[in-house]
Biotite code that builds the C-alpha atoms (Angstrom):
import biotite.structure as struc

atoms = struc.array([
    struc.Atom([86.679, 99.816, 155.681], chain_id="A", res_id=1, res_name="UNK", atom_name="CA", element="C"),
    struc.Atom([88.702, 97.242, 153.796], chain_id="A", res_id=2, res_name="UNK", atom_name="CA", element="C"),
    struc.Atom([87.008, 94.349, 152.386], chain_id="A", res_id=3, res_name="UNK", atom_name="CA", element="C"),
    struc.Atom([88.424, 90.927, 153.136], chain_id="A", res_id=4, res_name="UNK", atom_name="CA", element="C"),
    struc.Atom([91.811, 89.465, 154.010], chain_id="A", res_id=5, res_name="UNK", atom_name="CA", element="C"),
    struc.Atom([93.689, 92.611, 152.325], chain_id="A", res_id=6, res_name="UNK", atom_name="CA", element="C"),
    struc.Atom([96.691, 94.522, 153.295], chain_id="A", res_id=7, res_name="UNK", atom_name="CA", element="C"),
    struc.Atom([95.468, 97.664, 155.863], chain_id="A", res_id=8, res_name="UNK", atom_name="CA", element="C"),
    struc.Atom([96.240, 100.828, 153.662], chain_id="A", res_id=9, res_name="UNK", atom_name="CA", element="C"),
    struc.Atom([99.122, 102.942, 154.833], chain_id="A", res_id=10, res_name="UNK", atom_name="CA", element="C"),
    struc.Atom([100.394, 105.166, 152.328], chain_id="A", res_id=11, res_name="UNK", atom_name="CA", element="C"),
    struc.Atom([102.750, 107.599, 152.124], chain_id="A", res_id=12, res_name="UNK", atom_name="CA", element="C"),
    struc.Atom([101.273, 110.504, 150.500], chain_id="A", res_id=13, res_name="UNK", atom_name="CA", element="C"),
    struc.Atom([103.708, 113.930, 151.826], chain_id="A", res_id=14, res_name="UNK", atom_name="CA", element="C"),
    struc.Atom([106.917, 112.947, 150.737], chain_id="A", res_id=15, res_name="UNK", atom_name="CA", element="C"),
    struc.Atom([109.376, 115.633, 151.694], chain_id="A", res_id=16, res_name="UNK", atom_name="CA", element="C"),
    struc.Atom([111.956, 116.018, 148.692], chain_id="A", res_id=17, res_name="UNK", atom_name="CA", element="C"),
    struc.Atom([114.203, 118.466, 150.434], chain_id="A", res_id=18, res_name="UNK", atom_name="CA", element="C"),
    struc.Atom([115.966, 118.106, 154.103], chain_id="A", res_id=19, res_name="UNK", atom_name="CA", element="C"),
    struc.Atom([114.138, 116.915, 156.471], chain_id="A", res_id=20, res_name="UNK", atom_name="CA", element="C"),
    struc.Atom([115.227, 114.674, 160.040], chain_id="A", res_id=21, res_name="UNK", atom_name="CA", element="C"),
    struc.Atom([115.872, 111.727, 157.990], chain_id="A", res_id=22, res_name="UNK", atom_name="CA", element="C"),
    struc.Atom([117.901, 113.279, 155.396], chain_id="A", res_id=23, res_name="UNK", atom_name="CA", element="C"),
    struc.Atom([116.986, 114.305, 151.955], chain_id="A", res_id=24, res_name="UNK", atom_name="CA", element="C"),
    struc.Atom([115.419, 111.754, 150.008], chain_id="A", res_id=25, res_name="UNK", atom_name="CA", element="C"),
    struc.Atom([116.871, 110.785, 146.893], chain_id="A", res_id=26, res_name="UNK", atom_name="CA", element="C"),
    struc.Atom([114.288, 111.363, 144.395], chain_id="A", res_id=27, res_name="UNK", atom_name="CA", element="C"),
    struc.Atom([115.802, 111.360, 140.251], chain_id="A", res_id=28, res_name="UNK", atom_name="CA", element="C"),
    struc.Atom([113.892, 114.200, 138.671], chain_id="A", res_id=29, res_name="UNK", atom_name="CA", element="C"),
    struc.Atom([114.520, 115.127, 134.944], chain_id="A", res_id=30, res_name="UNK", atom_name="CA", element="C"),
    struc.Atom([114.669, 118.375, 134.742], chain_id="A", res_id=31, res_name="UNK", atom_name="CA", element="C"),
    struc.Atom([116.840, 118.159, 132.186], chain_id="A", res_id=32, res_name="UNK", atom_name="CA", element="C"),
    struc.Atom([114.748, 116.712, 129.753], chain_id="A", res_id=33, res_name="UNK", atom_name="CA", element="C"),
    struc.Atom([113.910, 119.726, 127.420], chain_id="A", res_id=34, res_name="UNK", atom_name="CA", element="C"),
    struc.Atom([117.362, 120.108, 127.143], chain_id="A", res_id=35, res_name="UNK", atom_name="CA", element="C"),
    struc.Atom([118.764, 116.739, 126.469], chain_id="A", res_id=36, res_name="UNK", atom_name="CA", element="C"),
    struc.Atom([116.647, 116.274, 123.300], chain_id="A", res_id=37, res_name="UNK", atom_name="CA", element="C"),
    struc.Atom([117.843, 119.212, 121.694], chain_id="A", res_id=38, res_name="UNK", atom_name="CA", element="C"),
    struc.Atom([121.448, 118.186, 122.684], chain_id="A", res_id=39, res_name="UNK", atom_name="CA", element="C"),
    struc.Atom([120.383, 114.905, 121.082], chain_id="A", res_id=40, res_name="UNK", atom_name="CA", element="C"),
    struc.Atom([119.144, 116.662, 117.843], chain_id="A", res_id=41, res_name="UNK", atom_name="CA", element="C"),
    struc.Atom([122.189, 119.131, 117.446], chain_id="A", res_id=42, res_name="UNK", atom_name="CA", element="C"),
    struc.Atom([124.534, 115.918, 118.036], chain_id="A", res_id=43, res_name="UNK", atom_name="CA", element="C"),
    struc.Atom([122.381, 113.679, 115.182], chain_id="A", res_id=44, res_name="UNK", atom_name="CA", element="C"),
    struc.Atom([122.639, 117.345, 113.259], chain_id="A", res_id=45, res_name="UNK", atom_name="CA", element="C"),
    struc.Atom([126.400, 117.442, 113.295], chain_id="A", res_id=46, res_name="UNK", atom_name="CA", element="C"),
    struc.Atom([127.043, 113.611, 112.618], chain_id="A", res_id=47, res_name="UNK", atom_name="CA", element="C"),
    struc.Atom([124.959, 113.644, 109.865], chain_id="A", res_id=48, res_name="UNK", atom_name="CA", element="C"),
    struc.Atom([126.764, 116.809, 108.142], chain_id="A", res_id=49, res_name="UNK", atom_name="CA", element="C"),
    struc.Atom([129.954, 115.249, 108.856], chain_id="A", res_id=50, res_name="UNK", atom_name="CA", element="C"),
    struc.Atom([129.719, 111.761, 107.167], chain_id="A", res_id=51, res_name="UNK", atom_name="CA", element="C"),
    struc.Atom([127.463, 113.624, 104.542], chain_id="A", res_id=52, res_name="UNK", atom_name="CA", element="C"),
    struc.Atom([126.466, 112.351, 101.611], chain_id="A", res_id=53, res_name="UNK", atom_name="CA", element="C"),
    struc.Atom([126.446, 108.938, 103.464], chain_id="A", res_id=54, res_name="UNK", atom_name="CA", element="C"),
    struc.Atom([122.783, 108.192, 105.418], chain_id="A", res_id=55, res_name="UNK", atom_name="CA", element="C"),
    struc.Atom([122.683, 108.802, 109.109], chain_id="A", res_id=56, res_name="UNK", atom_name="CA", element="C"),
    struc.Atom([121.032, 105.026, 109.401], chain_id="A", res_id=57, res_name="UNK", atom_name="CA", element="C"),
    struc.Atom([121.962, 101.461, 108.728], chain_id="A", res_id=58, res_name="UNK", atom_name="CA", element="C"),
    struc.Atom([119.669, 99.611, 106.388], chain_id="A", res_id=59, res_name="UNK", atom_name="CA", element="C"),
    struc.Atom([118.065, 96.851, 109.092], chain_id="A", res_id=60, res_name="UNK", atom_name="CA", element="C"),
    struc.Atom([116.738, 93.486, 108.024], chain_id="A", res_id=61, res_name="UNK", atom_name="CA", element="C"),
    struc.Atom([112.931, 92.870, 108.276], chain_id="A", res_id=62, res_name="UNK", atom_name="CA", element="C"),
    struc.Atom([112.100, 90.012, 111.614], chain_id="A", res_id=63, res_name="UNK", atom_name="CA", element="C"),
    struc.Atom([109.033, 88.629, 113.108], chain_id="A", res_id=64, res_name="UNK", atom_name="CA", element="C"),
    struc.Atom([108.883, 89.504, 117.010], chain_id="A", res_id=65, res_name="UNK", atom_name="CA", element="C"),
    struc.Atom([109.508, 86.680, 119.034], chain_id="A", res_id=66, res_name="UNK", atom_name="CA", element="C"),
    struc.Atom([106.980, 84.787, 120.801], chain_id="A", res_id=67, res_name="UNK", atom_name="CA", element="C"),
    struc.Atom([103.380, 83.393, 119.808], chain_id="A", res_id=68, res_name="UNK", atom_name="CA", element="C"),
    struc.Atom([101.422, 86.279, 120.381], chain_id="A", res_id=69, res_name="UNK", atom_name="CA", element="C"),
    struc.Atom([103.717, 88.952, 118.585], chain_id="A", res_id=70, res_name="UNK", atom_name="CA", element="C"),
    struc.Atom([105.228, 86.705, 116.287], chain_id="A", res_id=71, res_name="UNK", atom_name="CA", element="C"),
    struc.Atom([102.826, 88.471, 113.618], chain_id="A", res_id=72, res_name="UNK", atom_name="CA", element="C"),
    struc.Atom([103.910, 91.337, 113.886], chain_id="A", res_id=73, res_name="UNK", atom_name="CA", element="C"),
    struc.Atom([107.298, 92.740, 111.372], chain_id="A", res_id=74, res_name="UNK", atom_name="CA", element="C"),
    struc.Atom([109.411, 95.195, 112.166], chain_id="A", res_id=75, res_name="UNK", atom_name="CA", element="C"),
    struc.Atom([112.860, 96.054, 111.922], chain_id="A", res_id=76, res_name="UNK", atom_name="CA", element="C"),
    struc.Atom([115.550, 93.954, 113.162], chain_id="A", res_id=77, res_name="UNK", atom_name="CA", element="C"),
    struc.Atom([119.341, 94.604, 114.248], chain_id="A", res_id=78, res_name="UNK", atom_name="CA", element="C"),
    struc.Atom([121.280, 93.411, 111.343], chain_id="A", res_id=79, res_name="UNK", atom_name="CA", element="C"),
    struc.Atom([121.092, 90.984, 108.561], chain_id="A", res_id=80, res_name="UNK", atom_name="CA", element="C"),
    struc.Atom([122.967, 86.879, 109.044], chain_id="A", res_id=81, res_name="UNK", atom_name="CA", element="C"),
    struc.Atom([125.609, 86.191, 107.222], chain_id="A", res_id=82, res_name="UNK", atom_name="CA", element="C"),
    struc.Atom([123.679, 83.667, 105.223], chain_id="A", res_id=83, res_name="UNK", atom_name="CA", element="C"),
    struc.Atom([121.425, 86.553, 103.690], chain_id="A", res_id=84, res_name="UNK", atom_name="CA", element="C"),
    struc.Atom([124.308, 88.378, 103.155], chain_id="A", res_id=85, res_name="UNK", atom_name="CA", element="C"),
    struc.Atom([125.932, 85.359, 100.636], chain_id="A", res_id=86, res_name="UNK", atom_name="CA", element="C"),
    struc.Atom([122.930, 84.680, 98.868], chain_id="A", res_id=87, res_name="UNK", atom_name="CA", element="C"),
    struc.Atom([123.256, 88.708, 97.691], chain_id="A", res_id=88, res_name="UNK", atom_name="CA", element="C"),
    struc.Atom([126.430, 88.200, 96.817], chain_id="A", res_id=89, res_name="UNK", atom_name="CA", element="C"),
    struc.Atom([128.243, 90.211, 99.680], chain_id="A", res_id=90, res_name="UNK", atom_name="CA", element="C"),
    struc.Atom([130.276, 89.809, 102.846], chain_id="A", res_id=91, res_name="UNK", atom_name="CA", element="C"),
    struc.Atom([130.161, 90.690, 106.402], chain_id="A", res_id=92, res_name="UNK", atom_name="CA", element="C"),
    struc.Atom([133.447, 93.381, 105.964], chain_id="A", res_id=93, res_name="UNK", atom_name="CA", element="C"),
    struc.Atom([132.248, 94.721, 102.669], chain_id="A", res_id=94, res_name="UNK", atom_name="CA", element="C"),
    struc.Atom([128.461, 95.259, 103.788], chain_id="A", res_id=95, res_name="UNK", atom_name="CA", element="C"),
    struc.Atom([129.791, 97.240, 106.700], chain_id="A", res_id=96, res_name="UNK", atom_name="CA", element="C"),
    struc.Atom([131.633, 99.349, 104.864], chain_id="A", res_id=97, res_name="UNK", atom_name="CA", element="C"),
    struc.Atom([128.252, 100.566, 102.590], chain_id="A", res_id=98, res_name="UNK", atom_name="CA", element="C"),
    struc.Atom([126.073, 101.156, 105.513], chain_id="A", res_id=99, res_name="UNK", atom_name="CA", element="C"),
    struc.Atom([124.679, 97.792, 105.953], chain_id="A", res_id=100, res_name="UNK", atom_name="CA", element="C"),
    struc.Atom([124.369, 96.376, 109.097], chain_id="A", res_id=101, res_name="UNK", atom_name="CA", element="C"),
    struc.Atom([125.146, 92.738, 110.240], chain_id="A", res_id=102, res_name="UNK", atom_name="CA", element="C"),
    struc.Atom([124.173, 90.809, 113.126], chain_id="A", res_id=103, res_name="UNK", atom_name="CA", element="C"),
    struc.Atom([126.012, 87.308, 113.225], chain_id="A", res_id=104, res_name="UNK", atom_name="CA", element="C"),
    struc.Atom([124.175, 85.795, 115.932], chain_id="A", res_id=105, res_name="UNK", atom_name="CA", element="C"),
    struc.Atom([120.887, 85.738, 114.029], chain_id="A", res_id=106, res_name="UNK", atom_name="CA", element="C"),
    struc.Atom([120.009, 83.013, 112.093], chain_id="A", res_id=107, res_name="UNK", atom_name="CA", element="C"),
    struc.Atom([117.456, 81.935, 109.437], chain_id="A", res_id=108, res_name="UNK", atom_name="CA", element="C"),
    struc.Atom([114.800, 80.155, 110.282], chain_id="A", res_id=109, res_name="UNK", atom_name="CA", element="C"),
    struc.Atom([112.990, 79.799, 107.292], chain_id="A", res_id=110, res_name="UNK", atom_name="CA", element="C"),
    struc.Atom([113.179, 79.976, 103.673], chain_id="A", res_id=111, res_name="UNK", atom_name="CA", element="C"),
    struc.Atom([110.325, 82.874, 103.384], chain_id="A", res_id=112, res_name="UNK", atom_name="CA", element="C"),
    struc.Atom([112.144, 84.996, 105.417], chain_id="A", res_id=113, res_name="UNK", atom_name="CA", element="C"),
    struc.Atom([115.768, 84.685, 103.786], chain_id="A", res_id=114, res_name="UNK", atom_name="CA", element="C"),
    struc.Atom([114.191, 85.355, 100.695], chain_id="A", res_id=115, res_name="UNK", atom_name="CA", element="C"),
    struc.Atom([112.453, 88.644, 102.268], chain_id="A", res_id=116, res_name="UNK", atom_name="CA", element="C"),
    struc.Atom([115.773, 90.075, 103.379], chain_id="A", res_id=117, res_name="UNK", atom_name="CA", element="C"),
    struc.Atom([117.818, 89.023, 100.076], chain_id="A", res_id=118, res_name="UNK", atom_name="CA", element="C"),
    struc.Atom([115.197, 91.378, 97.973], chain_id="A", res_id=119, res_name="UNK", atom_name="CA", element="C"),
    struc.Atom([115.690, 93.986, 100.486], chain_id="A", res_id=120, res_name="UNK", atom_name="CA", element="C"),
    struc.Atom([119.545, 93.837, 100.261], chain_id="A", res_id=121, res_name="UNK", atom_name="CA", element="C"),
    struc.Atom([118.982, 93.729, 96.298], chain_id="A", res_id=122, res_name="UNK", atom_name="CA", element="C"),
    struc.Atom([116.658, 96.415, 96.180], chain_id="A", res_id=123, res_name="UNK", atom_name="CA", element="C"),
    struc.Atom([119.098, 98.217, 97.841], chain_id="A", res_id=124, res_name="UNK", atom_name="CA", element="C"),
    struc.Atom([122.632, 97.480, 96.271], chain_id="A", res_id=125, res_name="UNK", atom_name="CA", element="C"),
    struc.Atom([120.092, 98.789, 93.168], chain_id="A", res_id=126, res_name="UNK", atom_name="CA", element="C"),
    struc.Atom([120.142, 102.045, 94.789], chain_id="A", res_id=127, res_name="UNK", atom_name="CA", element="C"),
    struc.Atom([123.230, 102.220, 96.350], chain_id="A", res_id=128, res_name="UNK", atom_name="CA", element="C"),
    struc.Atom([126.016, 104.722, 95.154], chain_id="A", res_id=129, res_name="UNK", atom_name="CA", element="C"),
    struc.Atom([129.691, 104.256, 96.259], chain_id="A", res_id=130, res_name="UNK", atom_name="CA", element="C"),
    struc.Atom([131.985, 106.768, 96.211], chain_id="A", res_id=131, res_name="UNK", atom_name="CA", element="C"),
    struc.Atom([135.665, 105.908, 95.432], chain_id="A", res_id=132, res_name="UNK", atom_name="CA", element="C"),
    struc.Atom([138.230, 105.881, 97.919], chain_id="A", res_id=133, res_name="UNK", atom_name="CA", element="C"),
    struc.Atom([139.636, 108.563, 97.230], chain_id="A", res_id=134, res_name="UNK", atom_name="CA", element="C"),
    struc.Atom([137.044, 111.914, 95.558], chain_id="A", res_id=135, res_name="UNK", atom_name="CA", element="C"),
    struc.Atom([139.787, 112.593, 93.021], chain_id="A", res_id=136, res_name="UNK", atom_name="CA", element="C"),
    struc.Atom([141.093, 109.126, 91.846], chain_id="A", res_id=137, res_name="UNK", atom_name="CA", element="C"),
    struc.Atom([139.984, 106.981, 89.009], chain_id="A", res_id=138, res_name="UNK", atom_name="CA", element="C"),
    struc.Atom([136.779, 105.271, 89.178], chain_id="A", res_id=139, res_name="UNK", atom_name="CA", element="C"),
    struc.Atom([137.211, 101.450, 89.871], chain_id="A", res_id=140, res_name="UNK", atom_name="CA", element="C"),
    struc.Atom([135.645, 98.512, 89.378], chain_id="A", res_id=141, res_name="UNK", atom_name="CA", element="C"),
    struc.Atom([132.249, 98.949, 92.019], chain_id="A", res_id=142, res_name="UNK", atom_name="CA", element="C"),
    struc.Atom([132.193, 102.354, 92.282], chain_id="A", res_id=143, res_name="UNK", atom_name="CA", element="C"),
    struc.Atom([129.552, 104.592, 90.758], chain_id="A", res_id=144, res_name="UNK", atom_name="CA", element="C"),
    struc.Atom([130.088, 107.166, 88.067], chain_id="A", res_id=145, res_name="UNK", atom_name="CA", element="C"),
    struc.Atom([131.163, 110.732, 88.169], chain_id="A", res_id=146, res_name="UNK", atom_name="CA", element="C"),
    struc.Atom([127.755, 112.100, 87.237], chain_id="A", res_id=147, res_name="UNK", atom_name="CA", element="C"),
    struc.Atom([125.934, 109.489, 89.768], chain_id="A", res_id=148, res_name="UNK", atom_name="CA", element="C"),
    struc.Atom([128.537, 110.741, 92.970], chain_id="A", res_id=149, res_name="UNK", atom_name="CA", element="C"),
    struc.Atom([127.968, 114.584, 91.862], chain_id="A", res_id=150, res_name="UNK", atom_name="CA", element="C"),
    struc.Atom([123.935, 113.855, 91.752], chain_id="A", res_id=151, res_name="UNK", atom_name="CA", element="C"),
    struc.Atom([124.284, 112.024, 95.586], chain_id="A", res_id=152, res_name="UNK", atom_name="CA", element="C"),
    struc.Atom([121.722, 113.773, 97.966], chain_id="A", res_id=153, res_name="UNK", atom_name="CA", element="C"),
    struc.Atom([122.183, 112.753, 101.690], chain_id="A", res_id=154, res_name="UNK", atom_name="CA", element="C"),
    struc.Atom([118.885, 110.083, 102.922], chain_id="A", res_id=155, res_name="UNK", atom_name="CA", element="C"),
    struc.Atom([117.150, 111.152, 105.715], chain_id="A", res_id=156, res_name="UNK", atom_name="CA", element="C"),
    struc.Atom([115.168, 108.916, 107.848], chain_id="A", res_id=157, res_name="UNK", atom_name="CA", element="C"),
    struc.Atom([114.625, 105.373, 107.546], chain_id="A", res_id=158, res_name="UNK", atom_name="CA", element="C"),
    struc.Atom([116.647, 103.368, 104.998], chain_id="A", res_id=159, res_name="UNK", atom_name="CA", element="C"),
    struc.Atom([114.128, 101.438, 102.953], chain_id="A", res_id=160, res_name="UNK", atom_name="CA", element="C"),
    struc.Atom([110.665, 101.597, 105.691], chain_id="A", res_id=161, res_name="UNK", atom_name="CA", element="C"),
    struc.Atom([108.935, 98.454, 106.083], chain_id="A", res_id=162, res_name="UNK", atom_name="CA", element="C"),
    struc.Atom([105.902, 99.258, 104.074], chain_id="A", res_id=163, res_name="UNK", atom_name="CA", element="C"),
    struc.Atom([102.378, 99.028, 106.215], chain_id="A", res_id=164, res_name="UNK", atom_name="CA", element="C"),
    struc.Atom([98.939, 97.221, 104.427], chain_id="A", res_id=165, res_name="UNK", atom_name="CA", element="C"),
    struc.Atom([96.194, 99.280, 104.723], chain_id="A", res_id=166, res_name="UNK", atom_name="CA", element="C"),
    struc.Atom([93.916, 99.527, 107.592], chain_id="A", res_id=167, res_name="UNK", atom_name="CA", element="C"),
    struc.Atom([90.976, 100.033, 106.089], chain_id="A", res_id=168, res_name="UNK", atom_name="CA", element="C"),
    struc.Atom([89.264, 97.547, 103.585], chain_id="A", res_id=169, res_name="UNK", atom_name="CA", element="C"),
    struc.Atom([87.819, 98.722, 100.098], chain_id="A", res_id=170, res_name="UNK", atom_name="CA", element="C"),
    struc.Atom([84.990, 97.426, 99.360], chain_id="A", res_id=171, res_name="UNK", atom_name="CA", element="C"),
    struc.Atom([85.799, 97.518, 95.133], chain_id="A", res_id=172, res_name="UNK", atom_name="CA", element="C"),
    struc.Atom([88.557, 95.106, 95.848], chain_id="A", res_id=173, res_name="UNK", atom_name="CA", element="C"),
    struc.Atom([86.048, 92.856, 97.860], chain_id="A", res_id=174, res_name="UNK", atom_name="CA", element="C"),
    struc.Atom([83.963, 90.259, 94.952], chain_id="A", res_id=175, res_name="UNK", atom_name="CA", element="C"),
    struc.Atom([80.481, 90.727, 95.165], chain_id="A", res_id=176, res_name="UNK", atom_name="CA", element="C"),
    struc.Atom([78.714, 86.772, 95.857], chain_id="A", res_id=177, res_name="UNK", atom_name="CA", element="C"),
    struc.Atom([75.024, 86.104, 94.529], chain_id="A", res_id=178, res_name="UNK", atom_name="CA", element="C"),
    struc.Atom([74.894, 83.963, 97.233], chain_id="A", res_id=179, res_name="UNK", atom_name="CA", element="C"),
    struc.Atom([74.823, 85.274, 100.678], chain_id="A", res_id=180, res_name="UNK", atom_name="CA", element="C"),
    struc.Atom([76.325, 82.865, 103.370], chain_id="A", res_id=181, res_name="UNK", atom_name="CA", element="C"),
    struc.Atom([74.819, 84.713, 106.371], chain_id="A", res_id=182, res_name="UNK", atom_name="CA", element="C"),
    struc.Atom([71.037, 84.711, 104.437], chain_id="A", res_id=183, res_name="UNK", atom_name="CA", element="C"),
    struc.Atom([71.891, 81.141, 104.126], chain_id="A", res_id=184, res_name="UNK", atom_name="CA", element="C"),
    struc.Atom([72.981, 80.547, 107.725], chain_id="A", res_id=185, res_name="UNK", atom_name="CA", element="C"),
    struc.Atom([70.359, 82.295, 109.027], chain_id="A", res_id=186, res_name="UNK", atom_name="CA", element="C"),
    struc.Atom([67.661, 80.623, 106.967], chain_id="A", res_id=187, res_name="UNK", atom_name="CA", element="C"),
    struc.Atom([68.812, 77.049, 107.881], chain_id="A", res_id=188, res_name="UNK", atom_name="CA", element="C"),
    struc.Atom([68.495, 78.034, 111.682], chain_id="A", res_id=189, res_name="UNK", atom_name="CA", element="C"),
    struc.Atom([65.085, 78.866, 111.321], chain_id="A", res_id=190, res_name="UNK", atom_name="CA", element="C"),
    struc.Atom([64.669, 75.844, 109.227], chain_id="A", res_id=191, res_name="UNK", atom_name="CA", element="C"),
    struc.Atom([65.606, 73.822, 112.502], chain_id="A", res_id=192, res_name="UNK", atom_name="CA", element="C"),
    struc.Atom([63.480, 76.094, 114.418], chain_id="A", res_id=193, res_name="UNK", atom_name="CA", element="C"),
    struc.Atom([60.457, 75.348, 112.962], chain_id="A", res_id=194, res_name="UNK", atom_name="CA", element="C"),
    struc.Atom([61.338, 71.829, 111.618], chain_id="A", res_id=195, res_name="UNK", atom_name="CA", element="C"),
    struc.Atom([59.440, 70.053, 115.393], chain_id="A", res_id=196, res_name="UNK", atom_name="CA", element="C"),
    struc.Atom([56.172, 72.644, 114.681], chain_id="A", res_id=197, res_name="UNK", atom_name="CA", element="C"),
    struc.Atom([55.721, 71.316, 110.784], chain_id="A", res_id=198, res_name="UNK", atom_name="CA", element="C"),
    struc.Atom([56.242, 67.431, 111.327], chain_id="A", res_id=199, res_name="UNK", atom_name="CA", element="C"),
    struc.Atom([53.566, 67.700, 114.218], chain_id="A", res_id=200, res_name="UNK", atom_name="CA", element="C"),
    struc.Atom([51.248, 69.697, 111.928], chain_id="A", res_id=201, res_name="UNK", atom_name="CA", element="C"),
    struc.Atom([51.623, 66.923, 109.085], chain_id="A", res_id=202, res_name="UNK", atom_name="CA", element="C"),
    struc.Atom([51.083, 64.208, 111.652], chain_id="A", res_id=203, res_name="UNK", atom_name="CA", element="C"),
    struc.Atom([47.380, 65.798, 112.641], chain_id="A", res_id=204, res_name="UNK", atom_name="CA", element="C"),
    struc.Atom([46.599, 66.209, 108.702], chain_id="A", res_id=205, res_name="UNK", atom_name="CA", element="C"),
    struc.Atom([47.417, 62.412, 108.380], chain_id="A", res_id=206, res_name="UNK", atom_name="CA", element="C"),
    struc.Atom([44.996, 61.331, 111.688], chain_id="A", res_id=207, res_name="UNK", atom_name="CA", element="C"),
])
C-alpha cells in the first residue's frame, strides 16, 4: 500500500527495444564503447609521434574551484591570465607557441595566487627546451643548445602535476606537549562536577 499523499506507482518495467505496435523505441546504447577508447588511444598515439619531441599536453595554471564549499580544493585550470604571463616575462603569442596555455578571460584575484602560477611558469621556462626554427640553422638568441635539442626526450603525462600533501599524519613531525589539553579539559569538568558535593560537605564541618 502506499503511505500518505504519494504518487500511485506505475512503472514501466518491459520496455520493448525492438518493433513493437508503437514503433521502435529509441533507446542510445553504446555498444561502441570498447572500441572508441582504443580509437581514442591510437589517435593520442599518432599525435603524439607526430609533434614529437614536443609534450602531448599544455602546461595548465593551478585554480581554486569555485564556490564556498569547493573553493578548497586546487586543481588544474584552463590556461594562465595574461597578467601571470607579464610578471614571467612572456606574452600571450609567444607562450602559445612553447606549449603554454592561456586563458584571457581569467583573472587574478589575489596576490597568493599570481604568485603560485608565476613559480609554476618559472619552474617551467627552467625546464623548457626550444628548438630552433629551423633543425639545421644557427642557434639564436632563446633557443637551446645543440647538445640540449639532441638530449630532448618526449614528456608524457601531465606537464608539471599539482603535487598532493599527504594523507596520513606522522606522528615524528607532530611535538610531543608535557601538558595534555584533553587531561586538562577533562579534569576541570569533573572539577565542576563535584564542586556543589564539596562546598556542602565544608558547610556541615563548619555547623
Amino acid at each position: 500500500m502506499v503511505k500518505h499523499n504519494n504518487v500511485i506507482p506505475n512503472i514501466h518495467c518491459h520496455k520493448k527495444y525492438c518493433e513493437s505496435s508503437r514503433g521502435p523505441l529509441k533507446v542510445k546504447l553504446s555498444l561502441n564503447q570498447a572500441g572508441k577508447k582504443k580509437s581514442r588511444r591510437i589517435a593520442r598515439a599518432a599525435k603524439a609521434a607526430a609533434i614529437a619531441p614536443r609534450p602531448l599536453q599544455l602546461l595548465r595554471p593551478s585554480v581554486h574551484c569555485p564556490t564556498q564549499r569547493y573553493s578548497a580544493k586546487v586543481r588544474l585550470g584552463k590556461g594562465f591570465t595574461l597578467e601571470e604571463l607579464k610578471a614571467a616575462g612572456l606574452t600571450a603569442r609567444y607562450a602559445r607557441t612553447v606549449g603554454i596555455a592561456v586563458d584571457h578571460r581569467r583573472t587574478n584575484k589575489s596576490a597568493e595566487s599570481l604568485a603560485v602560477n608565476v613559480a609554476r611558469l618559472e619552474e617551467y621556462k627552467g625546464k623548457l627546451i626550444v628548438f630552433p626554427k629551423k633543425r639545421l640553422s644557427k642557434v639564436k638568441s632563446g633557443d637551446s643548445s645543440a647538445a640540449e635539442c639532441k638530449a630532448a626526450t618526449q614528456l608524457k603525462g601531465t606537464v608539471l602535476p599539482l603535487s598532493t600533501p599527504a594523507d596520513e599524519i606522522v606522528m615524528a613531525d607532530v611535538p610531543e606537549q608535557e601538558i595534555s589539553a584533553f587531561t586538562t579539559m577533562r579534569v576541570a569538568r569533573m572539577e565542576t562536577v563535584v564542586d556543589g558535593y564539596r562546598a556542602s560537605v565544608a558547610n556541615r564541618k563548619e555547623k
